[in-house]
N, C-alpha and C positions, 0 to 999 in steps of 0.2 A: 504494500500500500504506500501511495507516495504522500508526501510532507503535507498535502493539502487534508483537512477533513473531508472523509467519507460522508455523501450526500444520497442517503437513498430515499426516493420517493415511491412509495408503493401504492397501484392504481389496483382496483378490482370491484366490481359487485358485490353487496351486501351477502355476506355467507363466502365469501372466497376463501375464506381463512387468514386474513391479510392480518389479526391480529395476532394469530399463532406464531404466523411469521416475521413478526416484529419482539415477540418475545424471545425467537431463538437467535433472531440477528443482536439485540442489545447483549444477548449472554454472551456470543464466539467473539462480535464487535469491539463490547466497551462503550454502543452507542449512546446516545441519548436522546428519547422518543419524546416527537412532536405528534399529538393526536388530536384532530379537532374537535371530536367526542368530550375528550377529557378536558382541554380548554375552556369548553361549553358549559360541563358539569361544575367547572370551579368556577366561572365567573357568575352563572347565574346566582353562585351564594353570599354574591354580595346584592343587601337590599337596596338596589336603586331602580329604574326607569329598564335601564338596557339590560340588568338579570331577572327583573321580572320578566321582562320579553322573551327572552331566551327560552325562561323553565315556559312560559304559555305555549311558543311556537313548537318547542319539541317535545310537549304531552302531547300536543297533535300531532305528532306527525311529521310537522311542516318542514321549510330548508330556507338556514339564516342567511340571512345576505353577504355578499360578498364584505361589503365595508366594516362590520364585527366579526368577520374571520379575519381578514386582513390586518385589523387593530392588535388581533391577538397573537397572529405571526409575530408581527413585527415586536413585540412584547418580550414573546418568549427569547425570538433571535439575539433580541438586545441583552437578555438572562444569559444563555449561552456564550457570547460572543465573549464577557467576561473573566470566564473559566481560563486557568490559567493554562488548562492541558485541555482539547477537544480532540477526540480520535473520530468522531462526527455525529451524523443526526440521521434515525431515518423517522419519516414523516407519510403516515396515516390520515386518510380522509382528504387530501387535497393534493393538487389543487382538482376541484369541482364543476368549473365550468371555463369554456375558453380564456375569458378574461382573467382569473384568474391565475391559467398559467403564465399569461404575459406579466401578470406580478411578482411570480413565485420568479422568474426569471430575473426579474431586474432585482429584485430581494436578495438575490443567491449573489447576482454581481456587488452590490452593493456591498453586500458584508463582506464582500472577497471569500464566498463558497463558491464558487463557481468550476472548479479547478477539476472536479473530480465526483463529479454526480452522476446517478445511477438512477432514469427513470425504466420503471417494473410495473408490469400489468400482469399479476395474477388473476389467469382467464378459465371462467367456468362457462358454463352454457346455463341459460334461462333456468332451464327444468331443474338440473342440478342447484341452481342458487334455490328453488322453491321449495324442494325438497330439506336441503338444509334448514332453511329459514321456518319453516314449519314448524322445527323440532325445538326451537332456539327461544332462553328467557335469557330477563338482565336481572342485573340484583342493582335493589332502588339502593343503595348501600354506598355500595364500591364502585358499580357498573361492570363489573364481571359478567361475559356473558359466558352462557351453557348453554350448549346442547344436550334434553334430557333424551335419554335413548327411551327406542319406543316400549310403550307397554307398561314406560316407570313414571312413575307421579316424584316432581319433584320440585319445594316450595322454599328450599331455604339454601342461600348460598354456601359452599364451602371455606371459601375463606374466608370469609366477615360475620357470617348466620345473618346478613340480612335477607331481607322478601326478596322471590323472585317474582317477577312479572312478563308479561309478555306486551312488548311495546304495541302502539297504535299501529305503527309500519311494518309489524310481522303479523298481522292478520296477511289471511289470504289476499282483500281488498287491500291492504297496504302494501304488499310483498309484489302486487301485480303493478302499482302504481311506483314502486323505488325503482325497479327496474324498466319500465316506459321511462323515469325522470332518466337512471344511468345514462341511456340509451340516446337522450335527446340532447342532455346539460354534459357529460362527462366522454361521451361521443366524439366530439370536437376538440376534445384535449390529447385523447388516446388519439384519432388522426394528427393532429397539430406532432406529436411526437414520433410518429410513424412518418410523417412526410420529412422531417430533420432528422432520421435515423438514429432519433435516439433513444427509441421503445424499444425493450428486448419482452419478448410474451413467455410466459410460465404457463405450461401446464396446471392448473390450480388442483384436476380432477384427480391426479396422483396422491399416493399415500404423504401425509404431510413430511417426513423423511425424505423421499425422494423431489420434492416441489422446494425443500430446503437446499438440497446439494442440487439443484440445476439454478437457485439465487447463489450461492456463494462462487460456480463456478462463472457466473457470470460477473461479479464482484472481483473477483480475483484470474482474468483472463489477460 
């Protein structure tokens, strides 16, 4: 790996597994994960105007605007940027829609990451994502998600004992509508990165073992 921090951006459909795969790259890496999930979850617990809004829009369902993800990029970067050793960052949930990769680009130059980034599209098929997402709760807690395997009733998370629930957007009617949104908003970023030849596609449908070692050989080529 050379002097610059490791920059990896992981693109994928809800149910890809893209968090699995960000827990095993933090552990070989050394990284340190940017998630815009988890950004979301900690800001809306401050009581003002823009976390009220937050915790409203994502009990529904809904998808926050560019301008409070962006606020919170540039937030975190500046936390990072800090650190006196970075071996790098990989980054979950964005960017989301075309414009936003033209931020995440000039964000990456600005802070001088640019040197040595790694956009990843762990790719499953529709059906595949449905079936996952089916099986899938969060816990209102931590935000741990699970997959409870079929046939088992399961209400309490493992690593916190808080509640699991099953979001607004893993009902069926949700799970059909994230993937039209992927499809139309996230569409245009995966091409955007495909025509600059800097997408490389992962298998996602592979055993998570094998979907790990085809990212690291790609990391390390």
């Amino acid at each position: 790996m050379n002097k610059s921090p490791l920059i990896l951006i992981l693109l994928g459909k809800s149910g890809s597994g893209k968090g699995t795969q960000v827990d095993l790259l933090k552990e070989k890496y050394g990284l340190n994960y940017i998630g815009s999930g988890e950004l979301l979850r900690e800001r809306e617990k401050i009581d003002d105007f823009i976390g009220k809004k937050i915790a409203e829009v994502i009990d529904n369902g809904g998808i926050i605007p560019t301008p409070v993800i962006f606020n919170l990029w540039l937030r975190k970067f500046e936390e990072l940027k800090k650190k006196e050793s970075l071996n790098g960052i990989v980054l979950d949930g964005s960017p989301r829609k075309i414009k936003e990769a033209y931020l995440m680009d000039e964000s990456l130059e600005w802070f001088e990451w640019d040197k040595n980034v790694k956009f990843l599209l762990v790719d499953i098929s529709n059906e595949e994502a449905i079936k996952r997402l089916g099986k899938r709760k969060i816990c209102s807690k931590c935000g741990n998600i699970v997959v409870v395997p079929t046939g088992e009733k399961l209400d309490t998370c493992s690593k916190c004992g808080g509640e699991l629930f099953v979001r607004p957007d893993d009902t069926p009617e949700g799970i059909k509508k994230r993937l039209e949104w992927f499809k139309t908003e996230v569409g245009p970023v995966i091409d955007f990165y495909k025509n600059n030849n800097r997408l490389t596609v992962i298998n996602g449908e592979q055993p998570v073992e094998a979907v790990f070692n085809d990212i690291v050989k790609e990391i390390e080529k």
